[in-house]
C-alpha positions as CSV (number, residue, x, y, z in Angstrom):
1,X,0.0,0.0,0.0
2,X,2.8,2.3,1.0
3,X,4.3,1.8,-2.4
4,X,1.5,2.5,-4.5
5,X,0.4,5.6,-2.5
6,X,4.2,6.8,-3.7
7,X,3.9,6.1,-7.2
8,X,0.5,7.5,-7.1
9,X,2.0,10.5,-5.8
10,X,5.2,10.8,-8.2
11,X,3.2,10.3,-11.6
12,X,6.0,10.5,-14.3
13,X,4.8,10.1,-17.7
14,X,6.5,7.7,-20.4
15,X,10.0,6.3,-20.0
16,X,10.7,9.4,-17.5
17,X,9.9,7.5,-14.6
18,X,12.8,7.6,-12.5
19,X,11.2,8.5,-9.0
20,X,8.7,5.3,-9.8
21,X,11.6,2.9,-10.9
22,X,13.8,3.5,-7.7
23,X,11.1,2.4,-5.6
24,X,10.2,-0.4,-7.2
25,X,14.1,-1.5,-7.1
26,X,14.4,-0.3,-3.5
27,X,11.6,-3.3,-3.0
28,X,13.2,-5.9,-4.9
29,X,16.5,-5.2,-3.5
30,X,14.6,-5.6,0.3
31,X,13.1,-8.8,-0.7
32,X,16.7,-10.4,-2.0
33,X,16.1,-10.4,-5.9
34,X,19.0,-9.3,-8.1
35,X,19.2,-6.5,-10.1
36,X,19.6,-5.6,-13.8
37,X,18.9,-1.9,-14.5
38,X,18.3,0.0,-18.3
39,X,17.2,-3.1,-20.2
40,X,17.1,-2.7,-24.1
41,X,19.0,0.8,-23.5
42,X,15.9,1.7,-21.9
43,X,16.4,3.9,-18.3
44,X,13.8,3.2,-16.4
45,X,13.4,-0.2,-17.6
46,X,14.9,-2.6,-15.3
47,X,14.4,-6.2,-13.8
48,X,14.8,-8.4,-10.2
49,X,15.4,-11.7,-10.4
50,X,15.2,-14.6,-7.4
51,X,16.0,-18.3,-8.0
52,X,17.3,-20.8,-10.3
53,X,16.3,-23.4,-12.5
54,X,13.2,-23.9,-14.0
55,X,10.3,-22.7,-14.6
56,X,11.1,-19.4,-15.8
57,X,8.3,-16.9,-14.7
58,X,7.8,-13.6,-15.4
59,X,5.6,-11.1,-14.1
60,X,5.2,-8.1,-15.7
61,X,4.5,-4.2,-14.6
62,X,3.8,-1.3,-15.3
63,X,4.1,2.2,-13.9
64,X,3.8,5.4,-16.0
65,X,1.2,8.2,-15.9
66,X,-0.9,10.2,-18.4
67,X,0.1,14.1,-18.5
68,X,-3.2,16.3,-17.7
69,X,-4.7,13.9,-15.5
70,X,-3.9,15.2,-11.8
71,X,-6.1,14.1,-9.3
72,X,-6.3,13.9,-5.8
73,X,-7.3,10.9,-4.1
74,X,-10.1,9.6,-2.5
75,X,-12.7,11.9,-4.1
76,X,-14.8,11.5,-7.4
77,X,-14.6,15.5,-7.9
78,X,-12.3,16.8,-10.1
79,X,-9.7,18.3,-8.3
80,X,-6.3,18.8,-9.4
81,X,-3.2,18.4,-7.1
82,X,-1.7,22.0,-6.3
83,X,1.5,21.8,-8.8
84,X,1.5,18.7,-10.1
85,X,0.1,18.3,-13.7
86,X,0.5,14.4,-14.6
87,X,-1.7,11.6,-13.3
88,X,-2.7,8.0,-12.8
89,X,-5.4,7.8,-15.0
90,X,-6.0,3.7,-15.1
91,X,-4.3,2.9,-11.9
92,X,-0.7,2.3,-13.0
93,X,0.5,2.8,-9.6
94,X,-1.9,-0.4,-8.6
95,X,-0.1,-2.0,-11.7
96,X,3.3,-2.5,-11.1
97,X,2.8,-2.7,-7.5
98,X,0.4,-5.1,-8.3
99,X,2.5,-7.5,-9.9
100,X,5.1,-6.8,-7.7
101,X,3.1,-8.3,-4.7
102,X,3.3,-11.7,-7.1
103,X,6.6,-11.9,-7.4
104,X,7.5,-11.5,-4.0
105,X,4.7,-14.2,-3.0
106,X,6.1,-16.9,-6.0
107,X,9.3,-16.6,-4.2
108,X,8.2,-16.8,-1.2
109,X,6.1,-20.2,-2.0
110,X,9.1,-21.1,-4.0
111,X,11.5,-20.9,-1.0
112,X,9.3,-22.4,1.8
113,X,8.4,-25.3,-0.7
114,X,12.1,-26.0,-1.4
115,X,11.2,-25.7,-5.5
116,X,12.7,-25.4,-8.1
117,X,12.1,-22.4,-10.4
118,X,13.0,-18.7,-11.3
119,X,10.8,-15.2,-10.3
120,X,11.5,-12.2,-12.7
121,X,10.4,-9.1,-11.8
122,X,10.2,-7.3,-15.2
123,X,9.7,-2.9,-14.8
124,X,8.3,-2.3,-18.0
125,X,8.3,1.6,-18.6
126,X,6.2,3.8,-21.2
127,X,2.7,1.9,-21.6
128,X,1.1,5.1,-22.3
129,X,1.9,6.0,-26.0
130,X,5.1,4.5,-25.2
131,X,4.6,0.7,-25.6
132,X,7.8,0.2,-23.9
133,X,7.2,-3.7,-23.9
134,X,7.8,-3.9,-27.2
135,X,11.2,-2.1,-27.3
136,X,12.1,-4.4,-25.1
137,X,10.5,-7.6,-26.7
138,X,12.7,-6.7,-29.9
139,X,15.8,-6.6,-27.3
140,X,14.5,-9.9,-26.4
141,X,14.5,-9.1,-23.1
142,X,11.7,-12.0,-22.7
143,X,13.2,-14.7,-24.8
144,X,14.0,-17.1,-21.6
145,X,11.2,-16.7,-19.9
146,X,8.4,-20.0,-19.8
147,X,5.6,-17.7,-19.0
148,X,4.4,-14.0,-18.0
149,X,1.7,-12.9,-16.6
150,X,0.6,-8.9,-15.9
151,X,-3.1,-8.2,-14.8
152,X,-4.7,-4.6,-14.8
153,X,-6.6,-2.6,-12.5
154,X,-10.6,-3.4,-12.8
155,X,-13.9,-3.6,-10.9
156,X,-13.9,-7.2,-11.4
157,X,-11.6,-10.2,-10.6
158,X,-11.6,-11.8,-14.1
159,X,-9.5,-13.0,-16.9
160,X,-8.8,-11.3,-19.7
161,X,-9.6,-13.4,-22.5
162,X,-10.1,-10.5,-25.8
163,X,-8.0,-9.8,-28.2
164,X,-6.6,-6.3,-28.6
165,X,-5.7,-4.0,-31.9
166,X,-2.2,-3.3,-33.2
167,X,-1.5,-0.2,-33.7
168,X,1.0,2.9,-34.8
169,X,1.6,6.0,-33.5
170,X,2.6,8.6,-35.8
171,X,3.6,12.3,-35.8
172,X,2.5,14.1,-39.3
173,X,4.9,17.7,-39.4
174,X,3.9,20.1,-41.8
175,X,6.7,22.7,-42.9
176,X,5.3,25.9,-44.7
177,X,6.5,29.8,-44.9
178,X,5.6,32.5,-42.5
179,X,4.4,35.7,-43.7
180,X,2.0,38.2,-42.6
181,X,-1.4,37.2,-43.0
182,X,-3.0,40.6,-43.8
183,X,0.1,42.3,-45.5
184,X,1.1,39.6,-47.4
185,X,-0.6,36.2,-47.6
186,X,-0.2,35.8,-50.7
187,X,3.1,34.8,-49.9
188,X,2.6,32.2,-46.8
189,X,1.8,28.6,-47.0
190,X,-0.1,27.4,-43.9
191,X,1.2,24.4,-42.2
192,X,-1.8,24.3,-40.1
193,X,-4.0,25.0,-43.3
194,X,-2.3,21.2,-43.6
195,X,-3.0,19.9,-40.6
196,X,-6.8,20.6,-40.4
197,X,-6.9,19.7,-44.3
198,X,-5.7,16.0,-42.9
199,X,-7.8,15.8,-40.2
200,X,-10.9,16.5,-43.0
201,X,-9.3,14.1,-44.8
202,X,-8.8,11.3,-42.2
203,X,-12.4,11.7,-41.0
204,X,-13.8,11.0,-44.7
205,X,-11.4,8.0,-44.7
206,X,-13.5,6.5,-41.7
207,X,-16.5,5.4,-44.0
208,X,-14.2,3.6,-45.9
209,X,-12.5,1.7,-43.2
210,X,-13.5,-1.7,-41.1
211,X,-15.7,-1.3,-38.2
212,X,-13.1,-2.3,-36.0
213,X,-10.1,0.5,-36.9
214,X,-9.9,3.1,-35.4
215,X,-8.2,6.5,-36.0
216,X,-7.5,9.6,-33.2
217,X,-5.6,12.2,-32.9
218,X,-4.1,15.3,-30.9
219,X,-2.1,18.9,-32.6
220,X,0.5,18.8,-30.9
221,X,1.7,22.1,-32.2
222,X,-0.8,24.5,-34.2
223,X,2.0,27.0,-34.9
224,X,1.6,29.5,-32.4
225,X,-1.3,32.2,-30.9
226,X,-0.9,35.1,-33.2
227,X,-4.3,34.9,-35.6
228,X,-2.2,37.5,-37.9
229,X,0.6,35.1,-39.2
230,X,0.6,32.6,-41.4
231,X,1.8,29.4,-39.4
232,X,5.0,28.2,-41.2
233,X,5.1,24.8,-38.3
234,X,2.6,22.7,-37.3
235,X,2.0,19.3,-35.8
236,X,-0.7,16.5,-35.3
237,X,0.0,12.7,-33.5
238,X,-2.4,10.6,-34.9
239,X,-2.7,7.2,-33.0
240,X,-3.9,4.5,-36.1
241,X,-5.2,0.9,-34.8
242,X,-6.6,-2.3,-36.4
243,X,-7.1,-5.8,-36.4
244,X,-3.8,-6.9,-36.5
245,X,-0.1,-5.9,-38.3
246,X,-1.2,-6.3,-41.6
247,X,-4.2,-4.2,-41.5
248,X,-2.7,-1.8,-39.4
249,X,0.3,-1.2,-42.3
250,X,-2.4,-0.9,-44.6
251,X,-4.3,1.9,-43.0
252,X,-1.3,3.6,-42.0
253,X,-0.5,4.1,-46.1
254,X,-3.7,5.0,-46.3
255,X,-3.0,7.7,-43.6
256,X,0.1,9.3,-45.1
257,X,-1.3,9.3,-48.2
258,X,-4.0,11.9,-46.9
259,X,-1.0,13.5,-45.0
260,X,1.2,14.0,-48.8
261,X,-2.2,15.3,-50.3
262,X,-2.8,18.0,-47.2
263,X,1.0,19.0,-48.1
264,X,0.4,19.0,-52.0
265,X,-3.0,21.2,-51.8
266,X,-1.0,23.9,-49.1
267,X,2.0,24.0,-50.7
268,X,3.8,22.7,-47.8
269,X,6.5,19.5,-46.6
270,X,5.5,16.8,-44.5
271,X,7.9,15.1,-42.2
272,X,6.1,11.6,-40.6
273,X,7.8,10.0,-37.6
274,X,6.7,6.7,-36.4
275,X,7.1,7.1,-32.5
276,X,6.2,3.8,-31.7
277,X,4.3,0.8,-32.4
278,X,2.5,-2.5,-31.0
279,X,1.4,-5.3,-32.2
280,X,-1.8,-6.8,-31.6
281,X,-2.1,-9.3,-28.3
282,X,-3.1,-12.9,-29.3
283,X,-4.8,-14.4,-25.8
284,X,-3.0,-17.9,-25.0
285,X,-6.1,-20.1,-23.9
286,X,-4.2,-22.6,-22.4
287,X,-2.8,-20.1,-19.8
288,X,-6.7,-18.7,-19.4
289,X,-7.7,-21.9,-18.3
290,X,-5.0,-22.8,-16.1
291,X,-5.7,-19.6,-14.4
């Protein structure tokens, strides 16, 4: 409880969460599992292990918070916490702790049953827009384990037996020229003019798309406040899911196609950046039924 009233008071959003990390290691270290700290070159990514031999399990958490989302506890009125800005907005700070709590009883049962078998605590930064598992799945960072298991805050005790999308997400940068918008607008070319010309186009694109995509978005950067100038900089981070890697690539063309045409009718560059993506989660049955 201590421990997740910390993290629930530290919120650091993706792969910046230092404050959460120590914590969780300051655990591990107190319950005897060894240490392994910036897994697949990832900072706050880190790992306690206890035991030998096999089986090899894993359990897996999570710990990051969403920006904008500052609450204080124990009330169901918005209320933000005096200078803090970030949040736990699906109880992350349960998560990790969470899984935590099994590790620590697996080795415990391990030890007082004199069995064989391995207990890996796994921190996995950046869930949030940051799908930090998967960084470190590439880094194979998982490869010797048997089996994982992670669970997630809910209202109800149950398993989680759906599937879930794979998805991208995807900064769109539109590069234009400033000028002044009543002096001399002839001259500009409106990277924001691109950005809102996407969005319009995206959002016909979703009549044309299977029921279960889905496509959202943020501007991340609409040029700046001054109505008078043409913005010569904008930015939008779209978010593209589907049912699975295939699909997803699909719509994702489909996407930056929309984005080239935005920069073709404003006379403007686009720069796309693939910040990170996730493949879609097959459940494993067997496991369901076990548990």
């Amino acid at each position: 409880m201590e421990t997740s009233k910390y993290l629930w008071s530290h919120p650091e959003t993706r792969f910046e969460e230092y404050l959460s990390s120590k914590k969780l290691l300051t655990v591990l270290e107190e319950e005897g599992f060894q240490i392994e700290e910036n897994l697949a070159d990832i900072k706050t990514a880190f790992k306690g292990e206890y035991g030998q031999g096999k089986p090899i399990i894993g359990f897996l958490g999570e710990f990051d918070a969403l920006s904008g989302l500052s609450q204080k506890a124990l009330t169901d009125i918005e209320q933000a916490i005096d200078g803090q800005t970030n949040g736990h907005g699906c109880g992350h700070n349960l998560l990790g702790v969470g899984s935590l709590g099994a590790a620590i009883a697996t080795k415990a049962y391990l030890k007082e049953n004199n069995l064989s078998g391995t207990v890996i605590y796994y921190g996995c930064p950046g869930e949030e827009g940051g799908s930090g598992k998967t960084f470190m799945s590439r880094a194979g960072v998982f490869d010797q384990l048997d089996y994982a298991f992670c669970w997630h805050p809910s209202p109800a005790n149950a398993i989680m037996s759906n599937k879930t999308l794979a998805n991208f997400q995807v900064y769109f940068r539109f590069k234009g020229i400033s000028s002044h918008a009543a002096n001399s607008p002839e001259l500009g070319r409106s990277a924001l003019d691109a950005v809102e010309l996407m969005n319009v186009g995206v959002n016909y694109l979703r009549e044309h798309m299977p029921m279960t995509n889905r496509i959202h978005y943020a501007l991340t950067n609409t040029g700046g406040i001054s109505p008078n100038v043409v913005q010569s900089n904008a930015e939008v981070l779209y978010l593209i899911r589907a049912e699975n890697l295939s699909e997803v690539n699909e719509l994702l063309d489909r996407v930056k196609n929309i984005a080239q045409g935005a920069a073709l009718m404003t006379g403007t560059e686009c720069e796309i950046e693939i910040d990170k993506a996730c493949s879609d989660y097959s459940p494993n049955r067997k496991m369901e039924e076990i548990m």
